[in-house]
C-alpha positions as a Markdown table, in Angstrom:
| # | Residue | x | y | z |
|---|---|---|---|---|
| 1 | Unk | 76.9 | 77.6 | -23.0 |
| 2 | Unk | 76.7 | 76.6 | -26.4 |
| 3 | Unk | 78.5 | 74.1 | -27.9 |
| 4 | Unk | 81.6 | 73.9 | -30.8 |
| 5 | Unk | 80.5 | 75.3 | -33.9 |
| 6 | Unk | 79.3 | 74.6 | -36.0 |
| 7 | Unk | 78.0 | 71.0 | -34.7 |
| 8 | Unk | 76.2 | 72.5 | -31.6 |
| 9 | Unk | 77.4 | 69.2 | -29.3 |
| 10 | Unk | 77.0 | 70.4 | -25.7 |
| 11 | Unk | 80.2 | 71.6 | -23.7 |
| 12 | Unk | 81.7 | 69.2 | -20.9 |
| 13 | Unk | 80.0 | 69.2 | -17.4 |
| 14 | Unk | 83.3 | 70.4 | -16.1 |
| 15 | Unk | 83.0 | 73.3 | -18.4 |
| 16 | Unk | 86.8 | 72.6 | -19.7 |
| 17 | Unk | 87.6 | 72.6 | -23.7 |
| 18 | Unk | 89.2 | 70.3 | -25.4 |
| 19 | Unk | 92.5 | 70.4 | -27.2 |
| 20 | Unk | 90.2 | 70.8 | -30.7 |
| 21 | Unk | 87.7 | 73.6 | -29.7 |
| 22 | Unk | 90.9 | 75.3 | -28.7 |
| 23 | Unk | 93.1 | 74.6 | -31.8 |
| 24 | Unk | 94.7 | 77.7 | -33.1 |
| 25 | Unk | 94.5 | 80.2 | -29.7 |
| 26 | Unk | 98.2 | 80.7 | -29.8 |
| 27 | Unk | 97.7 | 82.4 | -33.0 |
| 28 | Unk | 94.7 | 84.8 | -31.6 |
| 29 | Unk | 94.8 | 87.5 | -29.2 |
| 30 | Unk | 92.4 | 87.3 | -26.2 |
| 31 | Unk | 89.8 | 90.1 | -25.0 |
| 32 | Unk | 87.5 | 90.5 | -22.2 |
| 33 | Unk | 84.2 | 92.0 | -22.6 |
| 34 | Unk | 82.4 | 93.1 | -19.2 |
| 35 | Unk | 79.0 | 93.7 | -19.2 |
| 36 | Unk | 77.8 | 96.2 | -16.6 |
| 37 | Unk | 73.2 | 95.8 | -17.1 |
| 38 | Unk | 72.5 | 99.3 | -15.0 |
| 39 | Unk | 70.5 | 102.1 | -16.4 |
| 40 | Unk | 68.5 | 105.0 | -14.9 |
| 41 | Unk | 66.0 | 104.6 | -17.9 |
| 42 | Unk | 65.5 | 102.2 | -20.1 |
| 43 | Unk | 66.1 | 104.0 | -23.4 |
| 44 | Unk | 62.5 | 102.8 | -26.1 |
| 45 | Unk | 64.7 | 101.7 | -28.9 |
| 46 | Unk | 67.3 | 99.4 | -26.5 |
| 47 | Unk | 66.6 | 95.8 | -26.5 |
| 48 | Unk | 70.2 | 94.8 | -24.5 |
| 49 | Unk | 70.3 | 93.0 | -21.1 |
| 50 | Unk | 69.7 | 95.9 | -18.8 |
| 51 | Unk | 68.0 | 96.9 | -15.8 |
| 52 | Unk | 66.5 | 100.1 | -13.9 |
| 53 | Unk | 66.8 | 100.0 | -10.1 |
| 54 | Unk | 62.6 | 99.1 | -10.3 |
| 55 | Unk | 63.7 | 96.2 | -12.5 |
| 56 | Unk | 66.3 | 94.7 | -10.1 |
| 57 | Unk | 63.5 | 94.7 | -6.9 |
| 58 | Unk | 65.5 | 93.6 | -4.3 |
| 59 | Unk | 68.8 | 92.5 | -6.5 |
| 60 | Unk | 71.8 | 94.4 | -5.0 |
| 61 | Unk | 73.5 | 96.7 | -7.8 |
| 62 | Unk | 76.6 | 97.0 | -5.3 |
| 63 | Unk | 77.2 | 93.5 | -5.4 |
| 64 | Unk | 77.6 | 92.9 | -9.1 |
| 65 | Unk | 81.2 | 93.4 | -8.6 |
| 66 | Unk | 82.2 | 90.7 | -6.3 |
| 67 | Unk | 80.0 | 88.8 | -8.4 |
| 68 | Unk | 81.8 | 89.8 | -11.9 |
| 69 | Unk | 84.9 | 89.2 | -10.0 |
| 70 | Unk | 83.8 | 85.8 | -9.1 |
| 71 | Unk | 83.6 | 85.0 | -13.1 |
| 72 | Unk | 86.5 | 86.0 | -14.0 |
| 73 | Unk | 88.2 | 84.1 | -11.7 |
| 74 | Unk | 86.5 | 81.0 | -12.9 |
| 75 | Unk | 86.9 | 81.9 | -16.5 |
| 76 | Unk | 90.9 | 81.8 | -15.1 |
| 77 | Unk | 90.5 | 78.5 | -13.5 |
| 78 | Unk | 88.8 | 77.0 | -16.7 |
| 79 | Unk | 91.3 | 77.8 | -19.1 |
| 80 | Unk | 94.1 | 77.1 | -16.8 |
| 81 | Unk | 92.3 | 73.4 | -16.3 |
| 82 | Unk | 91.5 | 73.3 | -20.3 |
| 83 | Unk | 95.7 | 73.8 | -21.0 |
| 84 | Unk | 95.0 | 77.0 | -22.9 |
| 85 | Unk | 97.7 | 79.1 | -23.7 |
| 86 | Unk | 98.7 | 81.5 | -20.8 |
| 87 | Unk | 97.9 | 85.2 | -23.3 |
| 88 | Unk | 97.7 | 88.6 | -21.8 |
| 89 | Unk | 94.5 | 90.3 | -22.8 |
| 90 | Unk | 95.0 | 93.0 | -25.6 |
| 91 | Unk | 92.3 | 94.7 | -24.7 |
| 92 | Unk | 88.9 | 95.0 | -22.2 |
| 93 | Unk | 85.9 | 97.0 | -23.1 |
| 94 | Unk | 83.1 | 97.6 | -19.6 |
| 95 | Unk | 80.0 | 98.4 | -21.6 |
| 96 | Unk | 76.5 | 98.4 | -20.7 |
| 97 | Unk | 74.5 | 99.6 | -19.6 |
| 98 | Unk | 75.7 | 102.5 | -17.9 |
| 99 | Unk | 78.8 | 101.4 | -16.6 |
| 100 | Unk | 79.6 | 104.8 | -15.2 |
| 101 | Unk | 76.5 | 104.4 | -12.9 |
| 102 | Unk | 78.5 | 101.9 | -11.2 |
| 103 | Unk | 80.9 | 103.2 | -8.4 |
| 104 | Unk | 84.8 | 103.8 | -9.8 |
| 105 | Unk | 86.2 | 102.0 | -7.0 |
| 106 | Unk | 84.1 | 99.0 | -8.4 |
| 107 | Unk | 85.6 | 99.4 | -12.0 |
| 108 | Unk | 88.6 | 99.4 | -10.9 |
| 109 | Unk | 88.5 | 96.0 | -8.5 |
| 110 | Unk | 87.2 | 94.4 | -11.9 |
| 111 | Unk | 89.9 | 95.7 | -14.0 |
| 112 | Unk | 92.0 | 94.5 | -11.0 |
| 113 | Unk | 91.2 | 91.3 | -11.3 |
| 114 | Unk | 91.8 | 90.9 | -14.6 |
| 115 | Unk | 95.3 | 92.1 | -14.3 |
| 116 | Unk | 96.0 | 89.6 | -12.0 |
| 117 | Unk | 94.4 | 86.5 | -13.8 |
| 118 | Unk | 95.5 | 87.6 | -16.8 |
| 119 | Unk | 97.8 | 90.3 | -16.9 |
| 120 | Unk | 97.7 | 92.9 | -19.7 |
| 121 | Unk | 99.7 | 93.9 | -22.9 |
| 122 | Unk | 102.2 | 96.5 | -23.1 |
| 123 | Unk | 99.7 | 98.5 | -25.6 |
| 124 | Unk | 96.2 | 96.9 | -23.8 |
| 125 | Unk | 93.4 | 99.0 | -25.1 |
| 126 | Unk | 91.0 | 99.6 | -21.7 |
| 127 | Unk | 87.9 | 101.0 | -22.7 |
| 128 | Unk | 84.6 | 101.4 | -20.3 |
| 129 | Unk | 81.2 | 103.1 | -21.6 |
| 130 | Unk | 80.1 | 106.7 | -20.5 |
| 131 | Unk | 76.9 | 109.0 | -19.8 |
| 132 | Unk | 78.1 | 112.3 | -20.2 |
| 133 | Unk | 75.6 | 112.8 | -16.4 |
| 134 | Unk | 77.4 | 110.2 | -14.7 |
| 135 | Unk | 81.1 | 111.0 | -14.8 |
| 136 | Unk | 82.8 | 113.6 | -12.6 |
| 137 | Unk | 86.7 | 114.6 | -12.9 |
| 138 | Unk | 87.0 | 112.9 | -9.3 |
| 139 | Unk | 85.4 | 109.5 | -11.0 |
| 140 | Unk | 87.6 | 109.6 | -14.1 |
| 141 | Unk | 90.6 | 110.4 | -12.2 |
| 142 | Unk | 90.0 | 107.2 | -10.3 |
| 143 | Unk | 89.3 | 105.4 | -13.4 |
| 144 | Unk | 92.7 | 106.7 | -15.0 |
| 145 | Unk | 94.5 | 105.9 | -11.9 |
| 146 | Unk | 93.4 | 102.4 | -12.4 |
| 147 | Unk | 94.2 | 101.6 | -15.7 |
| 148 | Unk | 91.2 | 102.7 | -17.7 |
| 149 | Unk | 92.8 | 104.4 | -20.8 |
| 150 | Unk | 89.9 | 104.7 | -23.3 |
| 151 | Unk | 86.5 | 106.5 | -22.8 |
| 152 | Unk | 83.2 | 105.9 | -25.0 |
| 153 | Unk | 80.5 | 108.7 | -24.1 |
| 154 | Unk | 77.1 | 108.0 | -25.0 |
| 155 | Unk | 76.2 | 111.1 | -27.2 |
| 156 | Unk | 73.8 | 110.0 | -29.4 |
| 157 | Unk | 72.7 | 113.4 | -30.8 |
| 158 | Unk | 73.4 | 117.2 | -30.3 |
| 159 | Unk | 69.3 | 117.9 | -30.8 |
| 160 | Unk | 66.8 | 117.8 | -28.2 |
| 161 | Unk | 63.9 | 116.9 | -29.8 |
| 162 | Unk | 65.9 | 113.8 | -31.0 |
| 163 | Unk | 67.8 | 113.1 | -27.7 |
| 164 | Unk | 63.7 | 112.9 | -26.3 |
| 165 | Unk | 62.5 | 110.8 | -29.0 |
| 166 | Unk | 65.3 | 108.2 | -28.2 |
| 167 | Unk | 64.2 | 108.6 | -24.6 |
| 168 | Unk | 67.9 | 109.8 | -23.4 |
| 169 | Unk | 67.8 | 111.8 | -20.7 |
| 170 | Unk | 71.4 | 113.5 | -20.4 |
| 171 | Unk | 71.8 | 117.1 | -20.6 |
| 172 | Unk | 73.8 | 117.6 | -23.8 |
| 173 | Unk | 76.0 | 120.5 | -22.9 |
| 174 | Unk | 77.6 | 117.8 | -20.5 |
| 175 | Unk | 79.2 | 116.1 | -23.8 |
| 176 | Unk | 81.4 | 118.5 | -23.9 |
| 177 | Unk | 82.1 | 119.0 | -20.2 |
| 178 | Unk | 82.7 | 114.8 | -19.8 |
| 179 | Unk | 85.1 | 115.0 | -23.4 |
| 180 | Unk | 86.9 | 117.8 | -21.9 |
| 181 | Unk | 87.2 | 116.5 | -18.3 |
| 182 | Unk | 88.5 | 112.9 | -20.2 |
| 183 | Unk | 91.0 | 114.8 | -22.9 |
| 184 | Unk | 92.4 | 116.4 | -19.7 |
| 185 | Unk | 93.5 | 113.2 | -17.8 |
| 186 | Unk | 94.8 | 111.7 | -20.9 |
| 187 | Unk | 92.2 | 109.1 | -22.2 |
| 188 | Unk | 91.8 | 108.7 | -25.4 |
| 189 | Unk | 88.3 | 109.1 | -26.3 |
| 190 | Unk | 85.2 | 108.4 | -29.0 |
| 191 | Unk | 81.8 | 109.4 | -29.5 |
| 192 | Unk | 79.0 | 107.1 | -29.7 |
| 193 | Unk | 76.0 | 108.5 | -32.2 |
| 194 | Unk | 72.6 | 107.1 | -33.7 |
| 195 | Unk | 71.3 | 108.3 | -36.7 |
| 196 | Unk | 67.8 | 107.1 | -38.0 |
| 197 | Unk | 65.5 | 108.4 | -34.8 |
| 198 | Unk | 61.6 | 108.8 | -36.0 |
| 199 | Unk | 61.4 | 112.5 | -37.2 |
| 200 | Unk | 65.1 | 113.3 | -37.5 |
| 201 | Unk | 65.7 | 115.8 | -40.3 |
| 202 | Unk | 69.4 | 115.8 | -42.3 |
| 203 | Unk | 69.5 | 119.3 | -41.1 |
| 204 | Unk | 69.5 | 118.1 | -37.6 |
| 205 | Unk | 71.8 | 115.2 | -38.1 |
| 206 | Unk | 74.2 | 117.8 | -39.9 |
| 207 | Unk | 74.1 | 119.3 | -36.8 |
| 208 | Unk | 74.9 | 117.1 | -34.3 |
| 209 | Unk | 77.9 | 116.3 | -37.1 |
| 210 | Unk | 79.3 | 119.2 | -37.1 |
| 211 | Unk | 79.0 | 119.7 | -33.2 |
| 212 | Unk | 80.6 | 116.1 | -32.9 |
| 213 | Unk | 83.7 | 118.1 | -35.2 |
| 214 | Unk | 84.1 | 121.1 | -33.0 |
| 215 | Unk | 84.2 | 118.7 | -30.4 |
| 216 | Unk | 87.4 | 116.5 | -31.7 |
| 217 | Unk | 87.0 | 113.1 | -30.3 |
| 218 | Unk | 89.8 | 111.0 | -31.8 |
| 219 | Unk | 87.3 | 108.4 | -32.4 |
| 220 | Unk | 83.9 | 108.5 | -33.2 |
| 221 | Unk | 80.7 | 105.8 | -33.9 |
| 222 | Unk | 77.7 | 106.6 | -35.5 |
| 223 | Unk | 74.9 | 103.7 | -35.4 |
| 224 | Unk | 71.8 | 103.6 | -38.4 |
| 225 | Unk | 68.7 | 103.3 | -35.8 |
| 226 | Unk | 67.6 | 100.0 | -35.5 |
| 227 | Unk | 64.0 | 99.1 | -34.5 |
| 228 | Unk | 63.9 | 96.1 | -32.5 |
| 229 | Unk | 61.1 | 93.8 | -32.4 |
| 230 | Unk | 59.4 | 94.1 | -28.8 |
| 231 | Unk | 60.8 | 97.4 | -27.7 |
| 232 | Unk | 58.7 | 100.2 | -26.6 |
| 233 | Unk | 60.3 | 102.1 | -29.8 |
| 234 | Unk | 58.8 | 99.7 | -32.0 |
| 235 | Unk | 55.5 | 99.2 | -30.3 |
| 236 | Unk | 55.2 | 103.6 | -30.5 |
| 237 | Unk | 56.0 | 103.4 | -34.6 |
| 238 | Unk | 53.5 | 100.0 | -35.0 |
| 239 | Unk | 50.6 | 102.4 | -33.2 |
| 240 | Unk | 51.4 | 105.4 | -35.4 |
| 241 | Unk | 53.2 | 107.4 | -32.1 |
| 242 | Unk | 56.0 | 107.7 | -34.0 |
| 243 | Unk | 56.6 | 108.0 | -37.4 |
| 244 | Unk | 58.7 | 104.8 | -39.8 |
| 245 | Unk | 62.2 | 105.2 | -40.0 |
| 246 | Unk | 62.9 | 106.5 | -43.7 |
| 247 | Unk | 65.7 | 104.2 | -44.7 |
| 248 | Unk | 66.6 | 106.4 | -47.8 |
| 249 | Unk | 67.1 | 109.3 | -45.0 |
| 250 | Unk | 69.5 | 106.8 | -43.2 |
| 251 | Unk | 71.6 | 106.4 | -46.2 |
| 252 | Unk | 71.5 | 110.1 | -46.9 |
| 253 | Unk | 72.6 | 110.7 | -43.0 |
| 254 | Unk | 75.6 | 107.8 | -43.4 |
| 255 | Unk | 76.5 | 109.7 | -46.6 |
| 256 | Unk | 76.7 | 113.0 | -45.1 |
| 257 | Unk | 78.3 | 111.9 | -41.9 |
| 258 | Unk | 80.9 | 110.5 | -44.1 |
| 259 | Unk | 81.5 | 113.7 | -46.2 |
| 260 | Unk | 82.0 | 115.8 | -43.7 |
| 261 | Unk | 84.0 | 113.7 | -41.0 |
| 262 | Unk | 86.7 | 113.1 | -44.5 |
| 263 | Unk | 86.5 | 116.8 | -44.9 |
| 264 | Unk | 87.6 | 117.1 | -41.3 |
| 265 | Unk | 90.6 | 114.6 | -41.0 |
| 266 | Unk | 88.4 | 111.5 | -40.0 |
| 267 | Unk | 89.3 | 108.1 | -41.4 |
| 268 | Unk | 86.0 | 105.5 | -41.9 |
| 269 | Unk | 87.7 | 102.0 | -41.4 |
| 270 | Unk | 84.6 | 99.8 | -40.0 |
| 271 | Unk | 81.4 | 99.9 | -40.9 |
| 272 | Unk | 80.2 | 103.1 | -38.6 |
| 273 | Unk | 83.5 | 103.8 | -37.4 |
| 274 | Unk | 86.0 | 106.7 | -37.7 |
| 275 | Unk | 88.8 | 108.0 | -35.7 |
| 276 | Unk | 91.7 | 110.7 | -36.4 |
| 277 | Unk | 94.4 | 107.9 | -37.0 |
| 278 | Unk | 95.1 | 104.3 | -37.0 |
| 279 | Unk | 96.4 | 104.3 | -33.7 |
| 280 | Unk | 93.1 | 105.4 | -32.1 |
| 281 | Unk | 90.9 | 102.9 | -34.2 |
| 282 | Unk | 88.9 | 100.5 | -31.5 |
| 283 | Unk | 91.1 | 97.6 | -31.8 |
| 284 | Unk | 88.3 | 95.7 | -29.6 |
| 285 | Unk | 86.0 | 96.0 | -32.0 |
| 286 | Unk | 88.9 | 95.3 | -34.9 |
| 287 | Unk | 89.6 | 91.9 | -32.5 |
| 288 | Unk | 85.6 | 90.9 | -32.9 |
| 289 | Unk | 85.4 | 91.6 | -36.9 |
| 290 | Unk | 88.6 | 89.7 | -37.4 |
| 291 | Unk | 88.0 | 86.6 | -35.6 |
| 292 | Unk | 89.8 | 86.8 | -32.1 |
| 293 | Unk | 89.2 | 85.2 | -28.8 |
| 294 | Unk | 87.3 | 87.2 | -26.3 |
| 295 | Unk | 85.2 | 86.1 | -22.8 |
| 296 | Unk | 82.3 | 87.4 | -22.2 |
| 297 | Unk | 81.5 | 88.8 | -18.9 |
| 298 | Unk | 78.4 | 89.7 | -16.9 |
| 299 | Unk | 74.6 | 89.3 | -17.6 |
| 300 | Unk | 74.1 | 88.7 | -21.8 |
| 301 | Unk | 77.8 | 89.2 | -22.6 |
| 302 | Unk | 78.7 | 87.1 | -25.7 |
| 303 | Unk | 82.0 | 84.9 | -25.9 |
| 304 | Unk | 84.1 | 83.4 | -28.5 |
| 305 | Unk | 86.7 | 81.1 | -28.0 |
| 306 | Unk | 88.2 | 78.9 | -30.4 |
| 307 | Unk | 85.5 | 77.2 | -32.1 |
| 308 | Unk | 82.8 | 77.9 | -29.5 |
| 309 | Unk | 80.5 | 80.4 | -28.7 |
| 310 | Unk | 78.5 | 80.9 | -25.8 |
| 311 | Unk | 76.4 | 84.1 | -24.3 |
């Protein structure tokens, strides 16, 4: 854990904060971030804490949850022992990962848990990550049922060719079978896009726009491509694989994705996020640009509390 910033001093043994680090947390809402590290395949350009089931060996993907759970109950006891103001969270994002890899019943005993150590607010945003493969009407209904009130489904592009240059593996006609299947049950839902893979034209970004449209998420994200120093995405561009990532083409693609999501009642208010109104902006990722309190939990997960900051 690190230390209060910006002084770096190391936390207490007994992990508790003092009355300083925690100055102010009466006037911040509180979040939870859950980190769920599964993947079926690790995607060239990622460079997040996550695993294939050949990369866990003989780790136990069905007992992260009891472990998770274990966390949060600590992360309960700390604050509790630290005299932190009791706050119901605002709003809980499960993102991975492939958090829909994980069994619903599993989601839901974490989300659980957090009810009960924390409790949630009237309006609690409860959002949890998506591949279009890996959700079934049966597994969203369970996920509704439990609370879960926000899906994010990984689309990243309506093309092929790009979808296999990115290394995703998901059948894209199921986008619009998981949207569908989610609208149905009453989540509200987003789209999560990356622009900038090696060979993407504008044409075929315009397209995966203008699929994205038909579609009518209420929210959508669209990510520039970033190459990562040490993933397999950057080691196929450094041998001449893959071709550089035209920057210029990136801002044309922003641009464009801009332009027409305006055109089509879209509302940019965050750097590569739109959504249909202000009540179906992200207000978890509103809570981490404007300076809230949010734990971290799970493999990686980043925290911020007060005036420390620990992953």
């Amino acid at each position: 854990m690190a230390g209060p910033l910006p002084i770096g001093d190391k936390p207490p043994e007994d992990g508790r904060f003092s009355e300083l680090e925690l100055s102010g947390s009466d006037t911040r809402t509180l979040h939870a971030y859950l980190h769920i590290p599964f993947c079926t395949v690790k995607c060239g350009y990622c460079d997040f804490n996550t695993y294939t089931a050949t990369e866990l060996g003989t780790v136990k993907q069905s007992d992260f949850a009891n472990t998770l759970i274990q966390e949060i109950s600590l992360s309960s006891r700390i604050l509790k022992e630290s005299n932190s103001p009791s706050r119901k969270l605002t709003s809980v994002f499960v993102g991975g990962g492939t958090p829909s890899l994980l069994p619903a019943a599993d989601l839901a005993q974490m989300l659980n848990k957090l009810d009960s150590e924390f409790g949630f607010t009237s309006d609690a945003e409860i959002t949890f990550e998506a591949n279009p493969d890996s959700v079934t009407k049966e597994s969203l209904a369970s996920l509704r049922s439990a609370g879960f009130n926000r899906i994010s489904i990984g689309m990243q592009s309506a093309v092929p060719e790009v979808l296999k240059t990115l290394e995703r593996t998901h059948n894209p006609e199921n986008v619009a079978i998981a949207l569908k299947m989610a609208k149905d049950l009453g989540f509200r839902t987003s789209l999560d896009l990356i622009f900038g893979a090696p060979g993407e034209t504008l044409s075929q970004w315009e397209q995966t726009m203008l699929q994205v449209i038909d579609l009518d998420p209420g929210h959508l994200s669209a990510y520039s491509l970033i190459v990562e120093p040490g993933t397999k995405l950057a080691r196929q561009i450094s041998s001449g694989e893959l071709a550089q990532v035209d920057e210029d083409l990136q801002a044309d693609k922003y641009e464009l994705a801009d332009k027409l999501l305006s055109k089509a009642g879209y509302n940019w208010y965050e750097i590569s996020n739109w959504s249909k109104s202000p009540e179906l902006q992200s207000s978890h990722n509103l809570a981490y640009w404007s300076g809230q309190d949010w734990w971290g939990y799970g493999p990686g997960a980043h925290s911020h509390l007060g005036s420390v900051r620990w992953w």
